[in-house]
C-alpha positions in Angstrom: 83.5 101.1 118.7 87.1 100.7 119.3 89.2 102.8 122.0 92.4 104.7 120.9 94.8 105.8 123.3 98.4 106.0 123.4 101.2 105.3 125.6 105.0 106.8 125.7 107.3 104.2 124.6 110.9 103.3 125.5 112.1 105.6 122.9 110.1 108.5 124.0 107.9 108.4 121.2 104.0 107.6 122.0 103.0 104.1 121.2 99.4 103.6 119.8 97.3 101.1 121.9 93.6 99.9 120.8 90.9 99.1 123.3 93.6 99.1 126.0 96.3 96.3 123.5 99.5 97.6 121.9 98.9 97.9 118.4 100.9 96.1 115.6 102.2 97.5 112.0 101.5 94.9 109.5 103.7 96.3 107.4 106.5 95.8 109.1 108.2 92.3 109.3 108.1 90.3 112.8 111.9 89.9 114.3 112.7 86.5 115.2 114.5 86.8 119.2 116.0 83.8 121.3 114.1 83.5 124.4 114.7 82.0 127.5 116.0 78.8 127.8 116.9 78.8 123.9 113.1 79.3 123.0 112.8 81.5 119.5 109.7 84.4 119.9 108.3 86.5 117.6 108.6 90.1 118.4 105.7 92.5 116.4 106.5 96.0 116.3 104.0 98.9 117.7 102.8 101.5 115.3 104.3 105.0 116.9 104.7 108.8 116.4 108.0 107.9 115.2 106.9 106.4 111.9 106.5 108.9 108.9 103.6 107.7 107.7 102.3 109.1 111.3 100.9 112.0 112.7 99.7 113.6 115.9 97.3 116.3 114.6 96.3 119.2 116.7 92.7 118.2 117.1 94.0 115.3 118.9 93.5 113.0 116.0 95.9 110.2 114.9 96.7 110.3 111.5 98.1 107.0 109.4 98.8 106.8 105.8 100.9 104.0 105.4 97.7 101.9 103.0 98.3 105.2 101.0 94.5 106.6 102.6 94.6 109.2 105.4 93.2 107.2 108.2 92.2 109.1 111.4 91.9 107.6 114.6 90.1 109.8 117.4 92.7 109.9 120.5 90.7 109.9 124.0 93.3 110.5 126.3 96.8 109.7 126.7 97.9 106.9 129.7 100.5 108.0 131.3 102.3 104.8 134.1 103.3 106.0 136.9 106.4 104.6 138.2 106.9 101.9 140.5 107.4 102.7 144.6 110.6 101.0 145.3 109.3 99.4 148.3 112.2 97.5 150.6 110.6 94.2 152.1 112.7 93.5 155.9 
């Protein structure tokens, strides 16, 4: 049984993660990037709250229908990082 949870993103809008890993919409296409030292990456993009083929529902379920079926994932808890202590090494 898989784990959903979600994550706030860069954006502000909550990024969906499965069994603790950031998901991926295969429906949209991968960005080719340049990399260090000239390298080229692939860069997937999460599915989020701010696609509109998604919804939070009240019930605290996650609601996709992007295949065209309503698909809904059971939340468990929202993870929520805590920011890092800026500690100065002397």
């Amino acid at each position: 049984m898989s784990v959903y949870t979600t994550k706030k993103g860069q954006q502000g809008d909550l990024v969906l993660h499965i069994n603790g890993n950031q998901s991926i919409c295969p429906y949209v296409q991968a960005l080719p990037m340049q990399g260090q030292y000239g390298q080229i990456q692939i860069m997937r993009l999460p599915c989020t709250s701010s696609c509109p083929h998604v919804r939070l529902t009240d019930d605290n379920q996650w609601r996709i229908t992007c295949s065209g079926d309503a698909i809904q994932l059971p939340i468990e808890e929202e993870v929520v990082e805590e920011p890092k202590s800026p500690l100065i090494v002397m």
